[in-house]
N, C-alpha and C positions, 0 to 999 in steps of 0.2 A: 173285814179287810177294807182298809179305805183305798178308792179307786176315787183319780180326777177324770172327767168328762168336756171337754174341751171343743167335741164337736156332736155333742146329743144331739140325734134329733128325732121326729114323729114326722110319721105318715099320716094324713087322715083321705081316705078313699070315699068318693064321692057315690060310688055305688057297690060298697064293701060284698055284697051277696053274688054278684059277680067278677070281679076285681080280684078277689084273692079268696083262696079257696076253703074259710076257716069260715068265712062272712066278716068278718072283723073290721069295724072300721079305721080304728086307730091300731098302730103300730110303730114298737120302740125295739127296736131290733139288736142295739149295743146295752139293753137289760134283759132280752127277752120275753118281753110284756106287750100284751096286744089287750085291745079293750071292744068290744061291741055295742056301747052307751057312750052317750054325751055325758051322762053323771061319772061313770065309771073313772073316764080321762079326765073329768075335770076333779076328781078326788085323787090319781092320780099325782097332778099336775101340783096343786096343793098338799098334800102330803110331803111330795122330793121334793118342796120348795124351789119350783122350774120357774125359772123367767124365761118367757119368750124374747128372743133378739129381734129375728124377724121370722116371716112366713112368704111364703115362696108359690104361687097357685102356676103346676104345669099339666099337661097330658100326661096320659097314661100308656107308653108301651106301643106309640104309634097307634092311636086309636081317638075318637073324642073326649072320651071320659076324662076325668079332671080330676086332682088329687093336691092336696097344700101339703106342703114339708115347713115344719114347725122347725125352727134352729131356734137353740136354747143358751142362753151364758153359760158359759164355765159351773162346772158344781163339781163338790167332792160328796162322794156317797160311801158312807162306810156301811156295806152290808157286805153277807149275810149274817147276824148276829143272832143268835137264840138265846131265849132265857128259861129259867128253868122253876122259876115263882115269882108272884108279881112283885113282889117287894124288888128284884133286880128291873124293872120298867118304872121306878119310882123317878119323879115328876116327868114323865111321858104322856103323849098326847096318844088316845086309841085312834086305831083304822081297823078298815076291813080289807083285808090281804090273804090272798095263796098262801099253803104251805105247805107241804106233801100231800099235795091236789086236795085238798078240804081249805073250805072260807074259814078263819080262824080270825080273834082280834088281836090285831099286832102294835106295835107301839113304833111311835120317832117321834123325833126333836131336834127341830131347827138349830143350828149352826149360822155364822156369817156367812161362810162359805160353801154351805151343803146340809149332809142331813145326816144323821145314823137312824139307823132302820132295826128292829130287835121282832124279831117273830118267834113265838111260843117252839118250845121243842115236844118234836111229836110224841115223845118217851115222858113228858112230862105230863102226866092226866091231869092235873088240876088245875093246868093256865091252856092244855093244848083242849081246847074243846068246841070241835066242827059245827058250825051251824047247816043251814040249811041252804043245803048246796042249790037247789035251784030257785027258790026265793032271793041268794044271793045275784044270784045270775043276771037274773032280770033287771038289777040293779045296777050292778058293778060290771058286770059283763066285763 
């Protein structure tokens, strides 16, 4: 389903371990995606082909801590798409992506205007295959 985004934006929290109660530092709340890594959000970021407009550094919730709000350009994202053998992900670019809570490799490909997203179908055994959920983690968080 392609969806435009007109006013994306990211949280990144300055002391995520107290701040918000997951530990998370980054946070994209109109995808529901939160990341705990600087790698994670910048694969992220790269993946849905995000341009930052501007960044925004304010407090937090009447308190000192400090928090930047990422606002993003316009993007059209046409997810969630599953595929069902690799030959449907033909000339797609791989990621490491969520899909019914297991890291799996998922595929996109840039557009002018956005991105389409194709994550393996869990019913499909020969392209849905979990890696290693906390080795991922530590990465991509």
């Amino acid at each position: 389903m392609k969806r435009l985004f007109t006013n994306l934006t990211a949280i990144e929290y300055s002391e995520p371990e107290t701040m918000n109660e997951y530990g998370y530092k980054y946070t994209i709340r109109d995808l529901c995606t939160a990341y705990k890594t600087d790698e994670g959000f910048k694969n992220f970021l790269s993946t849905y082909n995000l341009k930052i407009e501007k960044i925004e550094e304010t407090t937090w919730k009447m308190t000192d801590k400090k928090i930047k709000i990422y606002y993003f350009k316009p993007i059209e994202i046409d997810e969630p798409l599953t595929f069902w053998k690799i030959e449907d992900v033909k000339n797609m670019k791989p990621f490491i992506g969520l899909e019914n809570g297991s890291y799996v490799v998922c595929y996109y490909r840039h557009h002018k205007n956005g991105v389409e997203i194709k994550r393996p179908n869990p019913n499909a055994k020969n392209v849905y295959i979990p890696l290693d959920y906390m080795e991922m983690a530590k990465i991509y968080g």
